[in-house]
Wavefront OBJ file of the C-alpha trace (Angstrom):
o trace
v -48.001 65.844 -35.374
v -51.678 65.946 -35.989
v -53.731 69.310 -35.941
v -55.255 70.903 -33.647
v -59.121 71.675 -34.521
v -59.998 74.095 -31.533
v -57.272 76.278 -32.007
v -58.606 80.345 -32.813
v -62.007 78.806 -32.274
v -64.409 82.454 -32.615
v -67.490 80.605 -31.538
v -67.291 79.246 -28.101
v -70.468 76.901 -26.760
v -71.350 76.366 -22.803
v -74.242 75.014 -21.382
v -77.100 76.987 -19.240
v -76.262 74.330 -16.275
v -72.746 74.618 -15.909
v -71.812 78.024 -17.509
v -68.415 78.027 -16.210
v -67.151 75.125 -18.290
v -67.074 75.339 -22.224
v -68.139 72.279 -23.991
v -66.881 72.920 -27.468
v -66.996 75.443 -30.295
v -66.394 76.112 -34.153
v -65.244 78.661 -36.773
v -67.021 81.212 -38.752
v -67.572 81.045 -42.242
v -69.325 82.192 -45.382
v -71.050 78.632 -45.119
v -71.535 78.239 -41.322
v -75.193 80.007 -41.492
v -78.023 79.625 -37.834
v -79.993 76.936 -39.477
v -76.146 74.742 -39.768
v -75.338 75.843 -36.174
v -78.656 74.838 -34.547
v -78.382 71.613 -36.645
v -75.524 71.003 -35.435
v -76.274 71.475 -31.655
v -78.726 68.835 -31.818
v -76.053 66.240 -32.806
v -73.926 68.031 -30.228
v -75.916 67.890 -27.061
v -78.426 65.061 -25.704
v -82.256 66.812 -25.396
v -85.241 65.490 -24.449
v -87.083 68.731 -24.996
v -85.980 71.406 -27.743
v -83.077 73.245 -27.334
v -82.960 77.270 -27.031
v -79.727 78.851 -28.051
v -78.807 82.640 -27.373
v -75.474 84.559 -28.295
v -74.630 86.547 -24.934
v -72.079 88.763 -26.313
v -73.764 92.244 -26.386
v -76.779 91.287 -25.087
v -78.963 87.912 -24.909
v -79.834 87.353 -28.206
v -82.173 84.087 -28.944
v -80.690 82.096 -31.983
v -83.067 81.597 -34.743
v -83.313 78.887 -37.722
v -82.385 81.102 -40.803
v -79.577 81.599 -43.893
v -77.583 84.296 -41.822
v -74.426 84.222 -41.175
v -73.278 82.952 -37.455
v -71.640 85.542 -35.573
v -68.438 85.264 -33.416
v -68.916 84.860 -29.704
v -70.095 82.608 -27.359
v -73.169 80.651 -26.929
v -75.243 79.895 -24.189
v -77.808 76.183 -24.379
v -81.242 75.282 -22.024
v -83.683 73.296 -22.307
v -86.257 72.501 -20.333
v -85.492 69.309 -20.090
v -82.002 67.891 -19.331
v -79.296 68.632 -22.072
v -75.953 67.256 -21.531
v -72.906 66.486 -24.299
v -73.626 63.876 -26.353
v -71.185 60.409 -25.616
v -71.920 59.632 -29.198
v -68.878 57.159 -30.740
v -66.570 58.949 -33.053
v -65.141 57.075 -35.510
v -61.326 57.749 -36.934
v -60.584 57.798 -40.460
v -57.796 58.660 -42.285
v -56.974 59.593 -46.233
v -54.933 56.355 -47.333
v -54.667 56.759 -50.947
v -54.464 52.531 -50.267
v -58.134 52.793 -49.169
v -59.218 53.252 -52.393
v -57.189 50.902 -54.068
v -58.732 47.412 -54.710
v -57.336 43.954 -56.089
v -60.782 42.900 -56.794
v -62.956 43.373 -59.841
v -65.890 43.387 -58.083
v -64.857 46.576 -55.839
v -63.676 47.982 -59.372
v -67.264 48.339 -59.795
v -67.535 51.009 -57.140
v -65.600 53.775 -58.660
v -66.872 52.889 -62.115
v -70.318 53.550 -61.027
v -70.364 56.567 -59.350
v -68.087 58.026 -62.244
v -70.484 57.045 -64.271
v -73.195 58.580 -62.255
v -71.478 61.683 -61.174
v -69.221 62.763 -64.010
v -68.213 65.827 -61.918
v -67.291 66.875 -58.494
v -70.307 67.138 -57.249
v -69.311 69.274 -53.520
v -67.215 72.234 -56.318
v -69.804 70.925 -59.309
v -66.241 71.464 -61.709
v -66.939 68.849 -64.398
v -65.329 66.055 -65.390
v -63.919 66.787 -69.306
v -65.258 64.689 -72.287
v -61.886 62.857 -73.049
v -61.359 62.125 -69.352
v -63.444 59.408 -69.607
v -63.355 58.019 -73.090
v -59.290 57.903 -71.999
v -60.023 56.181 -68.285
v -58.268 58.953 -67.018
v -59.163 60.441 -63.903
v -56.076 62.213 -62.654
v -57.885 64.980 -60.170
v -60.686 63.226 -59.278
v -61.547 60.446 -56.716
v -64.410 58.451 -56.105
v -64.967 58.857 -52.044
v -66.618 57.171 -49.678
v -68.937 58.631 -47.668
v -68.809 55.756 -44.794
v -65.309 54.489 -45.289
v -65.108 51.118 -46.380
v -62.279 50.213 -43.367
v -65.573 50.182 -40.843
v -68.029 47.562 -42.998
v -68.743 46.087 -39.746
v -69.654 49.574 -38.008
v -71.639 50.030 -41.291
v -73.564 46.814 -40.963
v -74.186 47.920 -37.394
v -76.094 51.042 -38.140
v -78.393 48.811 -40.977
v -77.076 51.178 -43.543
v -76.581 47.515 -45.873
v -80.056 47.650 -45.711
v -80.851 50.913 -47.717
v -78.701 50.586 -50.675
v -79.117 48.352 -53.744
v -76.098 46.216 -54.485
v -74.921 42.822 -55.742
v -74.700 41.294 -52.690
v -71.097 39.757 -54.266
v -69.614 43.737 -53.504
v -70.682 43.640 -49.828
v -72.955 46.698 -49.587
v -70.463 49.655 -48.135
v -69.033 49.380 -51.900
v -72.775 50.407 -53.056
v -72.252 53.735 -55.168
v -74.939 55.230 -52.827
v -72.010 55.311 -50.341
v -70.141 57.121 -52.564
v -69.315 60.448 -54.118
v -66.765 61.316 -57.503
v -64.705 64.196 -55.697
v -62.090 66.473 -56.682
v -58.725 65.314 -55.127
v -58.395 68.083 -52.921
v -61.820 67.855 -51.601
v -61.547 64.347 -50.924
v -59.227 65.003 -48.216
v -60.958 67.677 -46.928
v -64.048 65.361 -46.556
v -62.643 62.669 -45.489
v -60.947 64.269 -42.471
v -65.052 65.871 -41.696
v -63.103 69.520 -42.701
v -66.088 69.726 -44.650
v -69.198 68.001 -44.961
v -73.223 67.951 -46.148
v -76.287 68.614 -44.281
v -78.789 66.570 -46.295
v -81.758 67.806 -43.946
v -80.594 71.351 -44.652
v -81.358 71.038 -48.410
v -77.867 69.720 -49.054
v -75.976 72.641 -47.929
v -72.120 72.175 -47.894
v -71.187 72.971 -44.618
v -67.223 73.889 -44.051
v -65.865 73.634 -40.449
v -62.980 75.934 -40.849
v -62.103 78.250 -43.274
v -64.438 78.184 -46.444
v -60.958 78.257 -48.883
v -62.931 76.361 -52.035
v -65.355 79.059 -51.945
v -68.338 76.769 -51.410
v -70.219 79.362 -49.561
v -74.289 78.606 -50.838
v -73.422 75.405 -52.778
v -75.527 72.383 -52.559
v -74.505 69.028 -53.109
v -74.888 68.344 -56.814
v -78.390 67.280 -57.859
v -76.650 64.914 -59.968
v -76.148 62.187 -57.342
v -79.155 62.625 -55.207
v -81.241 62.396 -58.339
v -84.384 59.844 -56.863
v -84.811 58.474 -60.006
v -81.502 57.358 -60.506
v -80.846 53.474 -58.821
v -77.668 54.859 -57.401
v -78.963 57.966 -56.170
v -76.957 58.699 -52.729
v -78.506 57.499 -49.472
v -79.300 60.145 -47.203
v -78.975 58.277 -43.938
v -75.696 57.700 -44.675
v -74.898 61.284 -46.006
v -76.210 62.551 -42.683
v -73.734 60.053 -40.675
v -71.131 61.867 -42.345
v -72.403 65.238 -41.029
v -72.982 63.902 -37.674
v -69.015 62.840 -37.456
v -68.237 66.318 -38.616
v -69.858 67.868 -36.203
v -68.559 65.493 -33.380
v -64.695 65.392 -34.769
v -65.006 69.597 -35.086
v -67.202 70.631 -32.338
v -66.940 68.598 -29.282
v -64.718 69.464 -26.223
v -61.239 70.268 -28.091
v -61.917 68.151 -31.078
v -60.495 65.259 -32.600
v -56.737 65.088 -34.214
v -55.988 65.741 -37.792
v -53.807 63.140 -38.970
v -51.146 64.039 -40.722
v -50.780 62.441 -44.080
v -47.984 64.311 -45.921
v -45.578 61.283 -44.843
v -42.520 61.716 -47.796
v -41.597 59.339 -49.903
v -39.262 56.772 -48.583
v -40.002 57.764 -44.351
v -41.271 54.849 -41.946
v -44.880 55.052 -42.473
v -45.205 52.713 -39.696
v -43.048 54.891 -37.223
v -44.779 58.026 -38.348
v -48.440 56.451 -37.494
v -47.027 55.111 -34.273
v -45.301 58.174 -32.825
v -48.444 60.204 -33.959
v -51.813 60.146 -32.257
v -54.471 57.434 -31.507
v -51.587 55.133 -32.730
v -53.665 52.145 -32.242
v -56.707 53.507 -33.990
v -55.062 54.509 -36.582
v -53.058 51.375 -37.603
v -56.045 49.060 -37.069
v -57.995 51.328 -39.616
v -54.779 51.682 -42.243
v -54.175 47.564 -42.023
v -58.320 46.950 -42.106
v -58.145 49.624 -45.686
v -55.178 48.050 -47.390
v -56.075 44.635 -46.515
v -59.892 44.420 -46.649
v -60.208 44.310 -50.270
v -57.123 41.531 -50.505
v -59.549 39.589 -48.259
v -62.370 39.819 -50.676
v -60.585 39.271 -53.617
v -59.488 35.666 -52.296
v -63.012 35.208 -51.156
v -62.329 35.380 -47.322
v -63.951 37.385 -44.518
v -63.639 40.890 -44.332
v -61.716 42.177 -41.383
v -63.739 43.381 -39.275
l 1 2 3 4 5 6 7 8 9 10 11 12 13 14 15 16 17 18 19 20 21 22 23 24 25 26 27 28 29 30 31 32 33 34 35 36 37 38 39 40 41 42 43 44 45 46 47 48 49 50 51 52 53 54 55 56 57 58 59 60 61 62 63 64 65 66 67 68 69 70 71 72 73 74 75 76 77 78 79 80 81 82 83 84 85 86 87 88 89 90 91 92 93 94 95 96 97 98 99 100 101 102 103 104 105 106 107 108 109 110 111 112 113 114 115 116 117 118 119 120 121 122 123 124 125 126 127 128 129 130 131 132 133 134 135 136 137 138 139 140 141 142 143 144 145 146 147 148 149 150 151 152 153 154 155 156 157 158 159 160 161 162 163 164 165 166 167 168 169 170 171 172 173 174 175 176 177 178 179 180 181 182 183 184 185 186 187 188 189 190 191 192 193 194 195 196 197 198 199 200 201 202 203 204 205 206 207 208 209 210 211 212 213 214 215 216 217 218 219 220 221 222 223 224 225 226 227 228 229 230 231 232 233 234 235 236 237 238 239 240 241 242 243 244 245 246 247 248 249 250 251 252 253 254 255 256 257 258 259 260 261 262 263 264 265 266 267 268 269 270 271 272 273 274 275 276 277 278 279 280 281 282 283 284 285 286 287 288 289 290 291 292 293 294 295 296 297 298 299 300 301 302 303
């Protein structure tokens, strides 16, 4: 069964045009401030001209850019231009331990380097201990991609191999500025766009449900987005990320959560094909487990 994101939904979103119809909606949270909701509407809806946003509940109240909190209710969008809901591709992922797995040396060296630059989680800033590494032990933490490495080709199609620095030999969505050293738990959280980072919002963490890490006025560690640093994170590709969350969490009913507590010795296969966006989902769990096999024996990545 996969999750359902709108349900208990306390913000509710309709346009000015067609007020009868909701187009989507989101949670409140100690980290879901104005500024993070208007940013979010402008990945939400197509504009031509800027949007204007006003909570109707208790009056018509217009929404301004600030730190405060978002308040339940719903929300009314014009424009004096045309608006309309973005058609913007969303792109499944899942949270395949496998996808981080590699049989080549060469993709070894993404982990290694953004341990090496992070040396903490950098979303809950909880440190990485000074054995941990002298031991190669790195039991709670995972190094995460931010574009997952199962859509290289979608990767190469937004240029992003273009803005990171890499040996060539790694293919560049293994570059450690597509990558972040996360705590286990968070991992998942990011990689299913539960939670995400606004780098145009000075690298707010924004959670789209409940805020249960208590991340509420954390920014992304300075740590990787340090400009001096050759493996500083890229923030085009930071704000992709954001953009997905908003899409997988905000439009129409949302996207499915994909389950991923399969137990030990179930039909994984069976599981992922009785589930949702069967299809999807297999093509990405075959491209992660068997892209770096690929590599390894110097072959073409799937694409």
């Amino acid at each position: 069964m996969a999750a359902n994101r709108s349900l208990g939904r306390d913000i509710v979103i309709y346009l000015a045009t067609d007020p009868a119809v909701s187009i989507g909606g989101g949670f409140t949270n100690p980290t879901f401030t104005k500024t993070t909701f208007l940013d979010s509407l402008d990945v939400l809806i197509r504009h031509d001209l800027p949007l204007r946003v006003y909570r109707v509940n208790d009056g018509r109240v217009q929404i301004q850019r600030t730190q405060d909190l978002v308040l339940p209710g719903e929300y009314e969008i014009e424009s004096d231009g045309q608006i309309e809901v973005t058609d913007a591709p969303y792109y499944k992922r899942t949270t395949s331990a496998m996808s981080s797995l590699s049989a080549s040396g060469r993709v070894r060296s993404f982990p290694a380097a953004v341990r090496d630059r992070d040396r903490r989680c950098v979303i809950t800033g909880i440190p990485v201990s000074q054995r941990e590494p002298l031991l190669r032990r790195w039991t709670i933490y995972d190094a995460a991609y931010i574009f997952p490495v199962a859509l290289e080709s979608i990767f190469h199609n937004y240029n992003f191999g273009e803005l990171v620095v890499l040996d060539e030999r790694d293919g560049s969505v293994n570059s450690p500025q597509n990558g972040l050293l996360l705590r286990k738990d968070v991992h998942g959280l990011f990689d299913q766009y539960e939670i995400s980072i606004n780098p145009n919002d000075d690298y707010r963490i924004i959670c789209f449900f409940d805020d249960i890490l208590g991340l509420a006025g954390r920014q992304l560690d300075p740590i990787c987005r340090d400009i001096n640093h050759p493996h500083h994170i890229n923030d085009s590709i930071l704000f992709w990320h954001f953009q997905q969350a908003v899409l997988a969490n905000m439009r129409g009913a949302g996207e499915p959560i994909f389950d991923e507590d399969i137990p030990p010795g179930s039909d994984t296969m069976d599981a992922i094909l009785s589930g949702p966006a069967p299809a999807e989902r297999m093509e990405f769990e075959l491209s992660g487990r068997l892209g770096d096999v690929m590599r390894a024996q110097g072959s073409v990545l799937i694409k």
